[in-house]
TORVOVEX-622481 format. One record per residue (C-alpha): x, y, z. Coordinates in steps of 0.05 Angstrom, whole numbers, padded with zeros to 5 digits, always signed. Layout:
BEGIN
XYZ/...
! end
This chain:
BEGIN
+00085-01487+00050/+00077-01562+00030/+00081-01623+00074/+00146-01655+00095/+00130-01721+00047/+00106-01685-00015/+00173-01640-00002/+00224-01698-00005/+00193-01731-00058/+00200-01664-00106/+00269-01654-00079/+00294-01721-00096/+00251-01717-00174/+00297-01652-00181/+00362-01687-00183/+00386-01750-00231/+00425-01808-00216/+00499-01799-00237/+00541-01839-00280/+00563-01906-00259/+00650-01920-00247/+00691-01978-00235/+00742-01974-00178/+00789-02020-00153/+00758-02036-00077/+00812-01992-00044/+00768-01927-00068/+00703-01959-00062/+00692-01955+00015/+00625-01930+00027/+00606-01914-00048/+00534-01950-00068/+00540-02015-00117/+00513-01998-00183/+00494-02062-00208/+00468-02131-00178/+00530-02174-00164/+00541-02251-00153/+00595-02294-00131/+00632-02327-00182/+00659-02369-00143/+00642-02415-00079/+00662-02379-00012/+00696-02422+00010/+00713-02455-00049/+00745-02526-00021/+00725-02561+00041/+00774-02536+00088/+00802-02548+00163/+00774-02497+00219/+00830-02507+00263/+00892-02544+00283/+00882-02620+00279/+00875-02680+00254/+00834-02704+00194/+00808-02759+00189/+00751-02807+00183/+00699-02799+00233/+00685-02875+00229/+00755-02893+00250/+00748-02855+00328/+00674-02897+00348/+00681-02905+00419/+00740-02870+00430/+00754-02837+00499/+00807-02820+00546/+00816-02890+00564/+00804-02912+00505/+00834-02873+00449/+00837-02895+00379/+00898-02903+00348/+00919-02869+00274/+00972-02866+00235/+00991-02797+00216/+01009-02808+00137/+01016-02728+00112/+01037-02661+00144/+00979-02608+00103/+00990-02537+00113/+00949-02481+00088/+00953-02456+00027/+00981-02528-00003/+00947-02583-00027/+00937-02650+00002/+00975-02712-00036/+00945-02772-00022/+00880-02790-00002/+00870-02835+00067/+00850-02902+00082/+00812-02929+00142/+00858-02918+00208/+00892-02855+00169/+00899-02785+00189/+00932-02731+00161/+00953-02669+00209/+00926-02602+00183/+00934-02533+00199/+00868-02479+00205/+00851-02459+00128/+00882-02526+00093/+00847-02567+00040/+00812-02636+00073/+00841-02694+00038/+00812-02745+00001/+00780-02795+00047/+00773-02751+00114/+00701-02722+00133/+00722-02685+00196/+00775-02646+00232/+00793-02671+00308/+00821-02609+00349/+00890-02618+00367/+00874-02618+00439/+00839-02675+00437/+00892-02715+00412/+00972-02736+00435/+01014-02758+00378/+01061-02816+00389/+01113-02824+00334/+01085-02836+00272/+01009-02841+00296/+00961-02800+00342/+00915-02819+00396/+00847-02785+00393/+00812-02790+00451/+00745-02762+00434/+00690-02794+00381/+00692-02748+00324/+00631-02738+00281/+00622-02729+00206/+00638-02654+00191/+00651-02630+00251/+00714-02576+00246/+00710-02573+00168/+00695-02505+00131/+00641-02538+00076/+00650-02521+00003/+00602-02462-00009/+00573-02456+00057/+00570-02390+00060/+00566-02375-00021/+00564-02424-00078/+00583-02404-00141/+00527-02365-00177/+00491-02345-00114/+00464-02279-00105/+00510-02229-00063/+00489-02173-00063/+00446-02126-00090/+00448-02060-00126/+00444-02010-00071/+00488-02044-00026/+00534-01995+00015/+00609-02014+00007/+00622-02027+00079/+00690-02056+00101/+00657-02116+00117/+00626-02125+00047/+00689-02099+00012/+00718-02156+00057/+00664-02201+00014/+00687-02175-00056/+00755-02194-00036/+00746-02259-00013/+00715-02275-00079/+00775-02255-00112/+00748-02186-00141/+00788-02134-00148/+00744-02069-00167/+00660-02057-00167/+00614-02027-00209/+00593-01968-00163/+00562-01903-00166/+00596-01847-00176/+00609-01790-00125/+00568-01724-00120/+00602-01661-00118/+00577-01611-00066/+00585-01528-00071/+00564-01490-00002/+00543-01416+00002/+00526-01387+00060/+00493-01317+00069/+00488-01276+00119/+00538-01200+00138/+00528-01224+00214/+00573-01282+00202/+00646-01290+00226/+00705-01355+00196/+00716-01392+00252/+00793-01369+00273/+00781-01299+00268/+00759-01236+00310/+00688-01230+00319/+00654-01174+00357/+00592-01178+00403/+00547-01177+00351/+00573-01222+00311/+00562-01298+00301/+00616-01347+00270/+00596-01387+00216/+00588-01464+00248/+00540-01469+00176/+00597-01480+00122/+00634-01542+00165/+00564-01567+00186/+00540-01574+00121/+00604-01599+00089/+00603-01647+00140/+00536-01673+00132/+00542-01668+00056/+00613-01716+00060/+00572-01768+00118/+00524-01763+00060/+00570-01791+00007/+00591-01723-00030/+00651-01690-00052/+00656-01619-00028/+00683-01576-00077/+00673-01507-00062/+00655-01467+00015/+00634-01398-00012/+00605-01342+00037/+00576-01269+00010/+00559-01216+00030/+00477-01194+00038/+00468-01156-00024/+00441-01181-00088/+00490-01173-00134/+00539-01216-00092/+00495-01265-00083/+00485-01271-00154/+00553-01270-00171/+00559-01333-00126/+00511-01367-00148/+00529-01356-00221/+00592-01379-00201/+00574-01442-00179/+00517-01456-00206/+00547-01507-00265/+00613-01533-00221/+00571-01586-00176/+00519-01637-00179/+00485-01598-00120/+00488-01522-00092/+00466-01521-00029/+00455-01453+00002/+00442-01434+00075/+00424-01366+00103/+00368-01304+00073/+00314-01356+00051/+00263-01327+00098/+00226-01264+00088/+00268-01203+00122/+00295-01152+00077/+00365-01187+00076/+00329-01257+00060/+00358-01250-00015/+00369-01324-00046/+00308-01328-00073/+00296-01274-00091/+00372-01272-00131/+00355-01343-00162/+00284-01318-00188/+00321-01264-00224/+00372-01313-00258/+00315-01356-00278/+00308-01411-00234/+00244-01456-00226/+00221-01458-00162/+00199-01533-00148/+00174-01514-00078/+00189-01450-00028/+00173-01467+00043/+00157-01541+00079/+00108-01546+00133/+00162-01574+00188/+00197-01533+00254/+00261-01522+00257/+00269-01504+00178/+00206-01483+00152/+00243-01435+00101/+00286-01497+00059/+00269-01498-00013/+00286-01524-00082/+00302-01489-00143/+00331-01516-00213/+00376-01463-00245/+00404-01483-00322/+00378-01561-00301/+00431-01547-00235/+00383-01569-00175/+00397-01524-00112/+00371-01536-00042/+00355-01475-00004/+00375-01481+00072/+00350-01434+00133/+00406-01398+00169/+00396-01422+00236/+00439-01482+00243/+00390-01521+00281/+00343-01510+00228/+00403-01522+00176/+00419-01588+00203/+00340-01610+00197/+00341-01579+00127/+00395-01620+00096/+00368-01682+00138/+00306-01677+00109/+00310-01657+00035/+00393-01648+00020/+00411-01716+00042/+00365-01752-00002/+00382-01707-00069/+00447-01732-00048/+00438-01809-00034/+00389-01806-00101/+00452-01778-00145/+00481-01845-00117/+00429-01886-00143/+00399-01896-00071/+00335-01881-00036/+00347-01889+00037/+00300-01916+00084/+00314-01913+00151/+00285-01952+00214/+00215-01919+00249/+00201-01936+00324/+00142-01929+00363/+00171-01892+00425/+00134-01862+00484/+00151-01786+00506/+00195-01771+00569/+00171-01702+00569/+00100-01662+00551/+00113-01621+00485/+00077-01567+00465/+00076-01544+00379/+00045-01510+00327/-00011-01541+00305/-00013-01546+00233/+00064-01572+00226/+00108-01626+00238/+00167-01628+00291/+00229-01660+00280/+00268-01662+00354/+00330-01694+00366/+00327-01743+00418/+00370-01796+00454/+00330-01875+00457/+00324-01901+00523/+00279-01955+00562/+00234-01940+00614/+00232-01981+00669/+00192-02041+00639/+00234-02038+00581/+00194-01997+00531/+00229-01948+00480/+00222-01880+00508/+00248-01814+00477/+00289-01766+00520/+00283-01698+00487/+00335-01637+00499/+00316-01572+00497/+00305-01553+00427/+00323-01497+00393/+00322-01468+00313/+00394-01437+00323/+00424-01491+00366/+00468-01553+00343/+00487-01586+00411/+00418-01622+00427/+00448-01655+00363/+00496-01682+00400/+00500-01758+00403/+00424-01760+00384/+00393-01825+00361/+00341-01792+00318/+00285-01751+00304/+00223-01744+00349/+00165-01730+00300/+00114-01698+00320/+00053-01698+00266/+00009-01634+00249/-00065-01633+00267/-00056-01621+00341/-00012-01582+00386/-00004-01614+00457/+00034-01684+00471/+00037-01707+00531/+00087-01747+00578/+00083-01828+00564/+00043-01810+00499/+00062-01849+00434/+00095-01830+00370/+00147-01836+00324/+00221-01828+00313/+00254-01833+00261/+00328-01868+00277/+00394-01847+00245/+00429-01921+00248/+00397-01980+00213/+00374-01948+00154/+00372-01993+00082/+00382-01965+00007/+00341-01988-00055/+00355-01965-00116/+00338-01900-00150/+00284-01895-00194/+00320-01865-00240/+00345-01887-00308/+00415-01930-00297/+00484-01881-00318/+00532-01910-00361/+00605-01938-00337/+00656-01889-00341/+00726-01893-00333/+00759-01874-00267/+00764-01804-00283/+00687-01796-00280/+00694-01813-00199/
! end
């Protein structure tokens, strides 16, 4: 077995970046930019009105109050998305909807419910200062400014970004296609009969699940049977149809335990058999035909730690991503008792104790359970070297929200047309 660190870091060497694809921003939603990108344009790109009102020159209402109002003459009608037509002089306002071009002249925006209009003018009845209601030029982005960087996740907020800069497609990486085998004669399809000794297979949706949150394309759910030569057969079908095979079920030691023994025999490297971490001390990598393959445990709880661990960042590194997600110092709700020489990865929920420090509350764990899962913030790790925690007693964890991507290591893909998505 190998540490949890040295693991991930040959799992995510075993797998290349893809190809890079333009697509309009209507298929881009939570695909990874490929390439740096700035605005070419201002956002916004004319000084603009935040609301309904007046503008005007800020000068022109010094003093004014509700006794006092000062009194403009209204000389243009703006509306959004037309543009102003004259510019104004001093006691001149022109009334302007949310989103119009300022005219000429005006450096503010009075609020239409600070004002009464009278005919041809309008009484403000408030002192207006320079800028005030008025969407600068460029405020948020002038033209040439960085946006965003390669990496970025395609959120609908930053797909809301590229539109508003009048772009209608990114440069992004391309998505990884996922084929699932699972193992194991003790295993049942959900939807049909199983007998007391049998188990249905929660493995093939889990990890299609996890592989799709991931960012992948799941091509293929394949189950056989435990006997070598159908394992083979799967794999050999599969092998060359997917950026990633990821297998789950007979990578321990029992006399069923056949996957590696069946990938051995076709050839494949083994880049590591066995990580130093509970639940899913079994996961391994192979490379079969340059075809990376990451060998899963069985038990789903294990499964689910697995994929975490070593699956999701071959996956995210296909993408041209390295993830790196937020570590807290947290304090244990409950003693916790390991093996000494390995690391624990617990699913826990993030709470405060009562003078408002992080504190983990950890469920009752278990290698072939998936409902401490459940809503869980994150992982509780628990290092190697020693073998009792207890209650109050710092360590880490290791959150599931938060986390930020960086570019790949990796030498950049080439653009492809749409078809190569």
């Amino acid at each position: 077995m190998i540490p949890l660190d040295q693991a991930k870091a040959f799992a995510v060497d075993s797998i290349e970046v893809g190809t890079s694809v333009q697509l309009p921003l209507s298929e881009a939603h939570a695909r990874f930019l490929a390439e740096p990108l700035r605005a070419p344009r201002s956002l916004p790109n004319f000084d603009n009105s935040a609301m309904d009102g007046y503008a005007l020159r800020s000068a022109d209402t010094a003093g004014a109050n509700r006794d006092r109002p000062a009194r403009i003459q209204v000389v243009e009608i703006i509306y959004a998305g037309a543009r102003p037509q004259r510019a104004l002089g001093q006691a001149q306002a022109a009334r302007i909807f949310t989103g119009a071009p300022l005219p000429q002249g005006a450096d503010c925006v009075v609020r239409q419910e600070a004002t009464r209009a009278e005919n041809d003018r309008v009484l403000v009845f408030v002192e207006a200062r320079p800028h005030s209601n008025v969407r600068r030029k460029g405020e948020e982005l002038a033209q040439g400014d960085a946006v965003f960087a390669a990496g970025q996740r395609l959120d609908a907020s930053a797909l809301g970004v590229l539109a508003s800069l009048g772009l209608e497609s990114a440069a992004v990486w391309s998505q990884p296609t996922v084929a699932i085998l699972t193992l194991g004669d003790e295993l049942v399809a959900p939807g049909n009969a199983a007998q007391e000794h049998q188990t249905y297979n929660s493995n093939a949706a889990l990890l299609a699940a996890l592989s799709m949150e991931a960012g992948a394309q799941v091509t293929t759910l394949e189950h056989a049977a435990d006997r070598e030569s159908a394992v083979r057969r799967a794999i050999e079908r599969l092998i060359s149809s997917c950026d990633l095979l990821i297998t789950s079920g007979g990578a321990s030691v029992g006399d069923k335990d056949l996957i590696k023994q069946a990938l051995r025999s076709l050839g494949a490297a083994t880049i590591f058999d066995g990580v130093a971490i509970k639940p899913g001390k079994p996961a391994g990598v192979s490379v079969l035909g340059g075809h990376p393959v990451a060998i899963l445990p069985g038990n789903p709880g294990a499964a689910a730690v697995a994929f975490d661990q070593l699956a999701r960042p071959m996956l995210l590194k296909r993408q041209g991503v390295i993830e790196a997600r937020q570590r807290l110092a947290v304090r244990l709700g409950s003693p916790q008792h390991k093996q000494g020489g390995l690391t624990y990865l617990l699913s826990a929920k993030l709470e405060r104790d009562e003078a408002g420090k992080p504190t983990a509350r950890i469920r009752p764990q278990g290698s072939g359970q998936l409902l401490q899962n459940v809503g869980a913030d994150g992982w509780v790790l628990l290092p190697p070297g020693r073998a009792d925690f207890a209650v109050g007693e710092e360590t880490t964890m290791e959150l599931f929200r938060g986390a930020s991507f960086s570019p790949a290591r990796s030498s950049v893909g080439r653009v492809t047309s749409r078809a190569g998505a």
